[in-house]
N, C-alpha and C positions, 0 to 999 in steps of 0.2 A: 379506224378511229384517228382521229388527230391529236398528236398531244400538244401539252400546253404545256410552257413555260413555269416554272415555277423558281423564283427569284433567289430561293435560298433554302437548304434542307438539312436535317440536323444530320449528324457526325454520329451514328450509333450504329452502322452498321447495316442499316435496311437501305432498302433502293424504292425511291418514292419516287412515281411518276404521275399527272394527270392527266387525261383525257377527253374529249369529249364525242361522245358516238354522234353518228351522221342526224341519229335522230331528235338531238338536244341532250342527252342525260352527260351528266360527270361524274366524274368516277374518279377516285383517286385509289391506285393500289400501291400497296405495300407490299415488297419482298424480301421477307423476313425468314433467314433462315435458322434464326435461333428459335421461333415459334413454335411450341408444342401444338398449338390450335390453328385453322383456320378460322376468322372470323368475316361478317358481312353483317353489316347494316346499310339499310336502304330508308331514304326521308323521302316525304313527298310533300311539297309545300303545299298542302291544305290542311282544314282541320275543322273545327266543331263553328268558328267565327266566320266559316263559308257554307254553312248550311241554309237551305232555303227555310224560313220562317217558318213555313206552316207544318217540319218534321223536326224539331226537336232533335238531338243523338244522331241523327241520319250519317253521321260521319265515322260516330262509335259503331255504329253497327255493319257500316259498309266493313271497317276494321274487323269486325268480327267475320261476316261472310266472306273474309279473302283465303281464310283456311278453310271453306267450305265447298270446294271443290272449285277446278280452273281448266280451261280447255284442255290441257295437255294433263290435268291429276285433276280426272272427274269424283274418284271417289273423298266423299267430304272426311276431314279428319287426317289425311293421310300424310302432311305434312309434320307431326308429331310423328309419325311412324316414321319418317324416312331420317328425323333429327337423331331420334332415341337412339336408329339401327349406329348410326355413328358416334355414339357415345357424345352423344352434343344438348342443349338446350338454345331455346326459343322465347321469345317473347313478340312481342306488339303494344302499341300503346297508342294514345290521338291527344292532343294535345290544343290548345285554341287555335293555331294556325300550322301547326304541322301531324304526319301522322308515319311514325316509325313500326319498322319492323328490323329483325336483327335476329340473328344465328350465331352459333360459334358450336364447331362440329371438330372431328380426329380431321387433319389435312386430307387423306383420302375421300374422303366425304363432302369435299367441298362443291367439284364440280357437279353432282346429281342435287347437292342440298340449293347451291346457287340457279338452276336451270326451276327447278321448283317454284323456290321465292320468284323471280321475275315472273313466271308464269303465273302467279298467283294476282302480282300486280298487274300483269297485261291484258289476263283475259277470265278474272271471274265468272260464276256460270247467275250467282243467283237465285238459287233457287226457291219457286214460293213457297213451298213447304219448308226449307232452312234457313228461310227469311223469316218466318214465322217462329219455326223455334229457336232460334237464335235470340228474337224480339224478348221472348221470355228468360232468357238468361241474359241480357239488358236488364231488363225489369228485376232480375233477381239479383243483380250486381248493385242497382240502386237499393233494391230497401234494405240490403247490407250495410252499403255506406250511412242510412239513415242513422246510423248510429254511431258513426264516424264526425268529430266534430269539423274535421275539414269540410264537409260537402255542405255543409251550413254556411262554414264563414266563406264561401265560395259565394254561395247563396245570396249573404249580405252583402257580401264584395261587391257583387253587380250593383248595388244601389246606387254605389258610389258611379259608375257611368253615365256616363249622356246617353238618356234614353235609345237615341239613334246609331251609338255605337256596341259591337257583338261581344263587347265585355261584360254585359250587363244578361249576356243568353244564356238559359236553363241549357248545357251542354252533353249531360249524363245520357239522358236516353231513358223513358221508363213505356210500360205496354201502354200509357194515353196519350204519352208526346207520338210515340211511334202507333197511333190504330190505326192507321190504315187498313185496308185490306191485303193480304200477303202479296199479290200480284200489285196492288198497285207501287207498294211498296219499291218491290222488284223494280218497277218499272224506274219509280225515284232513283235507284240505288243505281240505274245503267245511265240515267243522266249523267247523275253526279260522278258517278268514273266517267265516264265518258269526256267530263271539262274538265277537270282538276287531275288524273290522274295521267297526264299527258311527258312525255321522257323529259322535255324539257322543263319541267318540274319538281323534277324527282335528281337527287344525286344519291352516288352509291359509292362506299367503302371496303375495300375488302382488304384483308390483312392474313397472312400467308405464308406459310416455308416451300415458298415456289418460283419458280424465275418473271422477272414479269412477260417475259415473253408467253409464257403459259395465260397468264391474268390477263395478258389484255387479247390474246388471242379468243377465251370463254366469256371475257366481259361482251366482246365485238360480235361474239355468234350468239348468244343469249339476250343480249339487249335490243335483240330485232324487232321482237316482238313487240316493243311498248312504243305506246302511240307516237308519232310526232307532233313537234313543237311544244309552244309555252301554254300555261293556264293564261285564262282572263286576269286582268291586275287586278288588283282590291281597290275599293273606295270606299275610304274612311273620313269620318266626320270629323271635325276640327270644335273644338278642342276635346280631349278621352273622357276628362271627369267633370261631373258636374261643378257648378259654383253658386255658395258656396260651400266650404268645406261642409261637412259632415260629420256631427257625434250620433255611432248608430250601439245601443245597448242590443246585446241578444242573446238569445239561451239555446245553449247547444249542450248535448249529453256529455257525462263525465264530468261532469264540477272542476272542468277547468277554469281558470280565470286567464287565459291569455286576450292580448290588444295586440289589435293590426293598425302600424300607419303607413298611410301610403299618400306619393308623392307625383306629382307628371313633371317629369325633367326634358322639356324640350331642349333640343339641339345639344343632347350629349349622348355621343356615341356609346354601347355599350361595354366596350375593350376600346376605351381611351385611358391615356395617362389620369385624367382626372379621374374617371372612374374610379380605375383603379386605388386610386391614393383615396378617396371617396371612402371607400369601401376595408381598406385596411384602417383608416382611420376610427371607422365606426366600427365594425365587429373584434377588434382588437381588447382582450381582456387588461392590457397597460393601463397603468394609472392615469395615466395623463389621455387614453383613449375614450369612446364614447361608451362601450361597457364596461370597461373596470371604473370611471368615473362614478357613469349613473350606479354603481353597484357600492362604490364608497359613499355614497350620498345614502343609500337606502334606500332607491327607487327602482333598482330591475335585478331580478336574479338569473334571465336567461335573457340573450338578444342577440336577432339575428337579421343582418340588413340586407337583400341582394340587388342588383338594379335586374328587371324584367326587359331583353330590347327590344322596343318596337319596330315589330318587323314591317307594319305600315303606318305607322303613328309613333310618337316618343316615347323614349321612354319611362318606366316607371322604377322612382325607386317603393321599395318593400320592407319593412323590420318588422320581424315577428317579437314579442316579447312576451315576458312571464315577470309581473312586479314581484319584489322581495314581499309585500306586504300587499292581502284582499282590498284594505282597504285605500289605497293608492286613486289620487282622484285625477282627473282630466289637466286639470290647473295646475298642481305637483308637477308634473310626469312633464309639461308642453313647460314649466318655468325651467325645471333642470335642464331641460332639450337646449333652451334656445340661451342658457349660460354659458355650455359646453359649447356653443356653436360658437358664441361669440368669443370664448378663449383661445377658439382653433383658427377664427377670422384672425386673431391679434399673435398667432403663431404664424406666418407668412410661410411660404413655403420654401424661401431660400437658403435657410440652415439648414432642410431634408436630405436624410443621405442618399439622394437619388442615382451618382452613380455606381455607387454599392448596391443598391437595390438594382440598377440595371445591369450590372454584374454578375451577381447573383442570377437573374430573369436568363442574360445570355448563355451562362452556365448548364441551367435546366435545360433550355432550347436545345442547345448542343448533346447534350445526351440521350433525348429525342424522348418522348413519350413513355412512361414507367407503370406498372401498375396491372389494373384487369382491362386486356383490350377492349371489349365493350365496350367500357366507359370513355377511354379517350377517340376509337371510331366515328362513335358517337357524338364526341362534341369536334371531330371535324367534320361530320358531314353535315353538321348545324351551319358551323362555319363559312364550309363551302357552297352552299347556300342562302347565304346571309350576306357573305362580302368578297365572294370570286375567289380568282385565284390570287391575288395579288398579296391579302391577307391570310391567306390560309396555313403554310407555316411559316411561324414572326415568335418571336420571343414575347412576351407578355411588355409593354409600353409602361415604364417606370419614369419618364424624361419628367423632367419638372415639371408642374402647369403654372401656366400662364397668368402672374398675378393675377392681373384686371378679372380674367374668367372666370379664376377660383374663387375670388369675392364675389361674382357675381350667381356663381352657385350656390354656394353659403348665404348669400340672401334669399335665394328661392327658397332654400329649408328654413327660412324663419317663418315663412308664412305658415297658416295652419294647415296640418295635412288630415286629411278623413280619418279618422280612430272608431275603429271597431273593439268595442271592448265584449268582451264573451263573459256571462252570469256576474253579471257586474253589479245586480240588484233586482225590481219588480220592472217587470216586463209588458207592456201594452199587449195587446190581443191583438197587432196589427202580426198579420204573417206572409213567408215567401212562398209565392206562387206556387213551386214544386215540391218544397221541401218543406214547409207549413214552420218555417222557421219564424220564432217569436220574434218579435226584434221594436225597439222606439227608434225614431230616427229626429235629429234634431240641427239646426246649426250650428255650427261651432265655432265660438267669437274668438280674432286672433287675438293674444295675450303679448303687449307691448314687449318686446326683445331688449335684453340691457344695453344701454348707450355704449358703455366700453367692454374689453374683457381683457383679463388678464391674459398674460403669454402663457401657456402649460411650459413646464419643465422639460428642458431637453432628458435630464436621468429620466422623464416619467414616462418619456414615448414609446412605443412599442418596439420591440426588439429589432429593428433593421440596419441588423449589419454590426453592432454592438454585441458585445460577450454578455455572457448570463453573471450576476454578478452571485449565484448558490458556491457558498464556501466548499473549499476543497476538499478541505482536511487531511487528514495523513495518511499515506501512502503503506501499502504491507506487500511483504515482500515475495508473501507464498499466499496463494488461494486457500480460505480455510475449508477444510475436509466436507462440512455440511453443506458447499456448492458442488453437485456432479458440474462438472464443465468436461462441453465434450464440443470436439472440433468437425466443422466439412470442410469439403473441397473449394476451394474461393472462384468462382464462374466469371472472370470480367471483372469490371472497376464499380458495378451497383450492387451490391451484396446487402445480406442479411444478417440479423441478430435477434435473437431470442431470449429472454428472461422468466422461466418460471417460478413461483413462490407457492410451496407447495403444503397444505397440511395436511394432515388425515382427517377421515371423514367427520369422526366427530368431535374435533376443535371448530371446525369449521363451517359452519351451516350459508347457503346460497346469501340469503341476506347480509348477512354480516360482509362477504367477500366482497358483494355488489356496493357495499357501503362504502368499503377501504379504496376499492378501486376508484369508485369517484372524488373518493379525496383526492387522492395522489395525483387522477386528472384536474381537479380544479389547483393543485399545491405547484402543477409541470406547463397550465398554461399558459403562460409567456412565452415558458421555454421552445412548446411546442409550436408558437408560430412564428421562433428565433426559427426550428430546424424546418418547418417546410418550407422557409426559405432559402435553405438551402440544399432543395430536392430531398429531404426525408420525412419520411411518412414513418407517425406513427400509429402504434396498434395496444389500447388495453381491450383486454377480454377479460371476465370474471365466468370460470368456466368451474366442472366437476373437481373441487376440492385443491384450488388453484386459480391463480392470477397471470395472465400470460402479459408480455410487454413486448412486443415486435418493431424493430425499429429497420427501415430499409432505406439503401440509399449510397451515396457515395462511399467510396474505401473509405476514404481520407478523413470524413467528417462524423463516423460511426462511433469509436473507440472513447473518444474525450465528448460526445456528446453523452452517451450515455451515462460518464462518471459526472455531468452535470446534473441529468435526471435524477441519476440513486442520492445526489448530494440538496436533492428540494422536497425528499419524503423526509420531513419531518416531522415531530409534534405539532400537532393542530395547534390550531390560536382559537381564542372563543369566533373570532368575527370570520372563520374559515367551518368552523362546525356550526355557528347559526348559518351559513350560505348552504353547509355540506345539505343540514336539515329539511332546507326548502327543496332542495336539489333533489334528497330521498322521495320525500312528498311528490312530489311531480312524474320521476320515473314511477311508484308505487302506482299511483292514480294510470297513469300507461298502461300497467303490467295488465292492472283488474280491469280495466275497460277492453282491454287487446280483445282482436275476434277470437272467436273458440279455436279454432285452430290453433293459433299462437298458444291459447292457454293451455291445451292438450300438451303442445309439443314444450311448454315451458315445465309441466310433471312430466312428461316424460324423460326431461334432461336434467330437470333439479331435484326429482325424488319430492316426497310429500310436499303438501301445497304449503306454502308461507308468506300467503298473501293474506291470511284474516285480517292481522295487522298492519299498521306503516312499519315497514323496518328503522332503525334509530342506531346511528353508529356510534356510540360512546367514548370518553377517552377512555375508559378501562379495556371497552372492547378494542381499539386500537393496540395498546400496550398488550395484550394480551396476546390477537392476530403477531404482532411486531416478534412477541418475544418466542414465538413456537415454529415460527419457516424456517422452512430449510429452502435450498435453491437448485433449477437446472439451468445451466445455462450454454447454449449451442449459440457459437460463433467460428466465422474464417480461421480455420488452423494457421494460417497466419498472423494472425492478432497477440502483441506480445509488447514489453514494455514496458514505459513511464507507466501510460493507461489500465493496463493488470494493476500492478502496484493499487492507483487509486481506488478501482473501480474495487478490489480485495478490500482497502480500509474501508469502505465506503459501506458494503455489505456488512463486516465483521461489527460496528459500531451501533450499525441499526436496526441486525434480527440475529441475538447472540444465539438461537441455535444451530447456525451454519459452523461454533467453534464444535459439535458433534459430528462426525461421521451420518455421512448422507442417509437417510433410511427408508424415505419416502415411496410409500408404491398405493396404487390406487385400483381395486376391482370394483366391477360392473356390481352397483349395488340392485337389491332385489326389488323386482316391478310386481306391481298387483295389478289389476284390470280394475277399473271403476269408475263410477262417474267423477267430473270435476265441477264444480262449480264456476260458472258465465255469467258474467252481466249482460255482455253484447246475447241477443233474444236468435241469434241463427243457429244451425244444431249444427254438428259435426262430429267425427268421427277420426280416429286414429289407431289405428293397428299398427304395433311392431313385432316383429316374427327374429326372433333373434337366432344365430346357428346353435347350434347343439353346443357342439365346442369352436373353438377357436385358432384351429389349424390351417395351413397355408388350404385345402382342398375348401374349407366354408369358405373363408375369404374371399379368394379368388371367383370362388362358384356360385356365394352371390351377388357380385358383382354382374358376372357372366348370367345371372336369370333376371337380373333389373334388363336386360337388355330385350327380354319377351314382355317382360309382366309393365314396364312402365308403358309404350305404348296400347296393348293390349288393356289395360287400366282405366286408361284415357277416354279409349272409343267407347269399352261399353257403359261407365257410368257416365261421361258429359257426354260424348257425342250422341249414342244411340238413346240412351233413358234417359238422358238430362236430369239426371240425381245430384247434381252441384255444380255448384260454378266455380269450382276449386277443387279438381280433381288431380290426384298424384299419388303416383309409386314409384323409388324411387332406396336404391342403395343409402343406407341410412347408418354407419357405425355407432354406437356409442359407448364410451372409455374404452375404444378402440375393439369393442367385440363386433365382430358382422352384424350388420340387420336389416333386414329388408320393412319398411316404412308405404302404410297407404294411410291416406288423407284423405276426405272428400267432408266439403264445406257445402252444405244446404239452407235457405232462408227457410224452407216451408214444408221441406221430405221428410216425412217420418223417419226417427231414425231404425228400427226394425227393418224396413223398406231399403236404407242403404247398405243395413249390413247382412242384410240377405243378399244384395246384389253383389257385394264385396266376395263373399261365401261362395258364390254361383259362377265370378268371373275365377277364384281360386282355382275353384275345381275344373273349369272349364281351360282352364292353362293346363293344369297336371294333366287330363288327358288329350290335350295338343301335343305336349310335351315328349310325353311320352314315346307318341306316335310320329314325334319329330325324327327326319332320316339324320342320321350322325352327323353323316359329313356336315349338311347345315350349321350343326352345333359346333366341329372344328374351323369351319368357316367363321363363324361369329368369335368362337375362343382365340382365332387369329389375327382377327382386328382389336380386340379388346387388347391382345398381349402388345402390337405394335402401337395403339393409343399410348398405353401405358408406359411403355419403351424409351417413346418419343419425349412423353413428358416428363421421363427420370431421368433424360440426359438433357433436360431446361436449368437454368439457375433453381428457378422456385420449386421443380419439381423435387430435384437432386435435396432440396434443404428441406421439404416437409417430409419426404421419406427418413432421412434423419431424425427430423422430431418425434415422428412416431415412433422409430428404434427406440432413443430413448426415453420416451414415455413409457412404453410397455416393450422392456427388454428379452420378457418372452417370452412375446408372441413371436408368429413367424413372421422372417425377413419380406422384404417385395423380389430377394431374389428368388426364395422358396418358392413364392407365390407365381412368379410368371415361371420357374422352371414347370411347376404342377397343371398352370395353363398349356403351358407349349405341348405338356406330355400328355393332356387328359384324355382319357379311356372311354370307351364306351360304360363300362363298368361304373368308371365315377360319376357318370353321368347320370347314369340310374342309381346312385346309392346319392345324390344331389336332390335329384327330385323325390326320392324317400324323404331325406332330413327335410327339406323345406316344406311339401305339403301333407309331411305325415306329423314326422316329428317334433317340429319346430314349437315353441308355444308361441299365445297370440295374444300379447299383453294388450289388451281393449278398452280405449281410453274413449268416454262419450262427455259433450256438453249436458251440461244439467241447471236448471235456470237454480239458483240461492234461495233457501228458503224452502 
């Protein structure tokens, strides 16, 4: 393989090289030896907008037939089995012009999981029979989504295109787009690999606690197999969207009321300074921004803008939105737009603190990629794809823009952009072709832009690079006794911090906690996109009788960030609990539309259902929440100081139960089996089998039998009887008891019929299991203990084994638990498979349509 040059690479400690094999693919590896995981994703520049006309999904479904068996892993499915054995997960996905796949397995597992995947993409088999039923789990994924209001406004989306371009194509995939007959199908299915799935098409990722000499050695002898050279170019019509604009009304399930506007920005790049500045300008909650503006006006209570790049055409900007108010008209919505625009015209960009923000930008660069690999793999092999090697590691472009251009972009957004508005009112009988989506469609008259605009306030701009201006207040000198505060080991200069607020079960009920917590996030917004730019990510979670607050990121900017957080929970204002209220309304409307699954696995983590009604977060109930927490709090055993001090007044002032001695402890409340009530019409099913008790031998052991039971799982409900299209088992704790977790999501299967088969493949384990020779079992107990190993001596690993300490102080340690793996017996082996398929209970959770 050749390598490439790469012009500049971050300072974090990995060794990053590119490549490119003889046969055209690129490859960038990472050798990462602080990695607990190996990871790989693989892009292949096609997708749903290169499929031939007359098969619909044809690209969704090749996607699906790549796990269905491949010259070198004929038997179909086996790809799941080879992820599971490595204690790893999987996905895939296709996209308008691309189509991903992606792993993350133990390091050991990398070289068989990676020989796999390539062979998956090099040499498919096809087959007409699993071409056929694959087709039908297409089709079951779509009348799923029918209920989904994304696949609608996708739906409508298309209207907005010029007939002649592949923006406007039914992409999904159902059994009439796809009828062909299975063979000929097949036959389609070997073309279209055959053009598009060629190496120089495709780039790969891998990410690794491995030398790269290893990496590019498996990269070089595994990437043989994929075809040579490039895909055909694309040829795309001039200009994307029709003209002109369009106002399209339409009705999608779940009585939301969100509007789509969308924009074609020719000749700007997608990761340009303008962008960029673009983009912080508009999604920014600041007063002087385009959502804290339109929100002080009265006209949007969520909003969200991204630019789409065109990967052969321009590109598009995007804002999703949710108005404060139903009745919110066309007129309103496009006069506030184009005030706001015209004030940010008459704010120039020369007083922006761009070298602060490109400070900032080069700061993160250097520390190199943070987070869950997957996610950032994945947007370099977008990357590397999209704009070579030259751009592939660059700091984020903050440089000023270019008067003249920036005005000349901010006039494009005065024109009118296409508004999709969702149940917006009566609806014509015109409908989308696939989706039978209602929808009016009409012109949209531009609405004359104001001649001048005011300057916005520099106080009012968004946080870049400027302090938070949340009062301090006074400093205490000693921690009060109602915060556990408990210390780890500080791993490097990105570290972690943790805040829990904890009540007992019954001060506290799911809603109310989910209420407080969105306060505090709408009360920290600014603040929160003061710190991610300055590399910190935050985390609220509203979980089992508690409020979690994760903050990660630099040493240096941890300690005094967070005494600015604890110092912006304050008393609501009315104009923060009418936003709070729209805000409840909307996640509520979520919850009860979520597919059954979600709403299974939402009782089985929240305890009885409390979604009859909207939840409504009150000031009483505030005051109430405020005056009964207590606190845990795990941070760097080095963290000490001015910032104690604060971060101690800061707690004592505003939840006096922390001047009590800590007392907080939380068990596994009791489950019943029973149906749940679904709006979404697919049935589904969820079994939790929890351990008997809760000593290191359950823990560890079921851990160690997700490792049979989740691919085993997989084959016989999807692969072999196609009883869902969302099938899973799968190591499942909850308030930190063992559990072993099955799932399986059907449009159309009785549910009798699944949980007979659930029943069949149990018992069909227990006596595999059985019958399983030992050593196997010490085999797998020895991977599992060296997975686990690996990843308690990682930063994130090291700091969640902490948290669980103290969370449940006692249960047993992880060191219990890998000493009880390292040593386990024949004996516990069989006293293992007692508890789980004799004794275990089977808490049975089904959809049940309302009413």
């Amino acid at each position: 393989m050749q390598a490439l040059a790469l012009p500049v690479t971050p300072a974090d400690g990995r060794d990053y090289q590119l490549y490119r094999h003889a046969n055209g693919l690129h490859c960038l590896l990472i050798a990462d030896p602080a990695a607990s995981r190996a990871t790989a994703v693989a892009l292949v520049d096609v997708g749903s907008h290169d499929e031939p006309d007359a098969y619909p999904g044809l690209a969704h479904l090749l996607e699906h037939l790549l796990f269905m068996g491949s010259a070198g892993y004929p038997q179909a499915g086996s790809f799941p089995e080879r992820v599971s054995r490595w204690d790893g997960r999987f996905n895939a996905s296709t996209a308008p012009e691309r189509t991903r796949l992606h792993f993350s397995v133990s390091p050991e597992g990398l070289d068989e999981c990676l020989a796999h995947l390539l062979d998956m993409l090099a040499q498919p088999l096809f087959s007409p029979a699993l071409v056929a039923s694959e087709r039908q789990v297409i089709d079951a994924e779509f009348r799923t989504r029918l209920a989904d209001p994304d696949i609608h406004r996708q739906a409508v989306l298309g209207l907005c295109f010029d007939p002649r371009h592949p923006g406007g194509r039914f992409s999904a995939g159902n059994a009439e787009s796809l009828a062909a007959e299975p063979q000929r199908l097949a036959n389609e299915l070997h073309d279209f690999h055959r053009r598009y799935y060629r190496a120089g098409a495709m780039t790969l990722v891998v990410h690794a606690p491995a030398s790269l000499e290893h990496l590019s050695r498996l990269v070089e002898q595994l990437g043989r197999s994929l075809s040579a050279g490039e895909r055909e170019p694309r040829q795309r019509p001039q200009p994307m969207l029709r003209s002109p604009a369009q106002l399209i009304d339409w009705s999608g399930p779940g009585g939301s009321s969100s509007w789509t506007l969308l924009w074609s920005l020719a000749n700007l790049p997608a990761e340009s300074a303008a962008a960029n500045w673009l983009l912080a300008w508009l999604n920014s909650a600041a007063p002087a921004a385009a959502l804290g503006w339109l929100r002080r006006q009265g006209v949007v209570l969520n909003w969200q803008a991204r630019i789409e790049p065109g990967v052969s055409g321009p590109a598009l900007l995007v804002i999703e939105l949710e108005p404060l108010s139903p009745a919110l008209d066309v007129a309103t919505l496009l006069s506030a737009w184009q005030q706001w625009l015209a004030a940010l015209a008459a704010t120039g960009p020369e007083g922006w603190p761009c070298e602060q923000r490109q400070d900032w930008a080069d700061q993160a660069f250097s520390r190199g990629p943070q987070g869950e690999p997957l996610i950032w793999c994945a947007q370099l092999a977008e990357r590397l794809l999209r704009q070579g090697a030259e751009q592939l590691l660059k700091s984020e472009d903050w440089q000023r823009p270019e008067p003249q251009l920036w005005q000349v972009l901010l006039t494009a957004l005065q024109d009118a952009p296409h508004v999709l508005r969702c149940n917006a009112g009566q609806i014509t009988p015109e409908q989308c072709r696939w989706t039978a989506t209602s929808y009016a469609c009409q012109p949209l008259r531009r609405t004359p832009p104001p001649i001048t605009g005011i300057a916005l306030a520099p106080d009012d701009w968004p946080a870049w690079g400027r302090r938070s201006r949340a009062e301090q207040g006074a400093a205490q000198t000693t921690m009060p006794p109602g915060v556990r505060r408990l210390g780890n080991e500080p791993v490097g200069t990105w570290q972690r911090t943790r805040l829990a607020w904890c009540w007992p079960a019954e001060q506290a009920d799911f809603n109310s906690l989910s209420g407080l917590v969105r306060l505090w996030q709408l009360q920290c917004e600014v603040l929160a996109e003061q710190a991610s730019l300055r590399a910190v990510q935050l985390d609220w979670q509203a979980l089992e009788g508690r409020i979690e607050l994760t903050l990660s990121g630099p040493r240096e900017v941890l300690p005094e960030l967070l005494g600015e957080l604890l110092a912006s929970l304050n008393p609501p204002s009315e104009t923060e609990l009418t936003v709070l209220w729209r805000l409840q309304q909307h996640d509520h409307r979520q919850r009860v539309q979520a597919l059954p699954a979600y709403r299974l696995l939402q009782r089985l983590q929240d305890g009885p259902d409390q979604l009859l009604n909207a939840p409504v977060l009150t000031l009483a109930d505030w005051r109430r929440l405020c005056a009964q927490a207590q606190l845990l709090w795990l941070h760097p055993q080095d963290w000490s100081g001015e910032s104690d001090g604060v971060i101690a007044g800061h707690l004592s002032e505003r939840f006096p139960a922390v001047a009590a001695p800590f007392s907080w402890d939380w068990s596994l409340p009791f489950m019943q089996s029973g149906p749940v009530p679904c709006a979404h019409p697919d049935r589904a099913l969820v079994v939790w089998l929890p351990a008997p008790t809760a000593g290191s031998l359950m823990h560890i052991g079921w851990r160690l039998l997700e490792h049979w039971l989740a691919p085993a799982f997989f084959d016989q409900l999807r692969t072999r009887q196609q009883l869902g299209y969302w099938v899973v088992a799968r190591y499942h704790p909850l308030s930190g008891w063992p559990g072993i977790l099955l799932l399986v999501q059907s449009p159309n299967q009785p549910l009798t019929l699944i949980d007979e088969a659930a029943i069949a493949c149990l018992e069909q384990q227990h006596q595999y299991l059985r019958e399983l020779p030992f050593e196997q079992v010490r085999q797998a107990a020895a991977r599992l203990a060296a997975s686990i190993q690996t990843r308690r001596q990682t930063a994130d690993g090291a700091f969640d084994a902490a948290w669980q300490a103290a969370l449940y102080p006692l249960q047993s340690s992880l060191d219990e638990q890998l000493l009880t793996l390292r040593t386990l017996s024949e004996r516990d082996w069989q006293h293992l498979l007692h508890s789980f398929f004799i004794q275990a209970r089977r808490i049975r959770l089904v959809s049940a349509q309302p009413g």
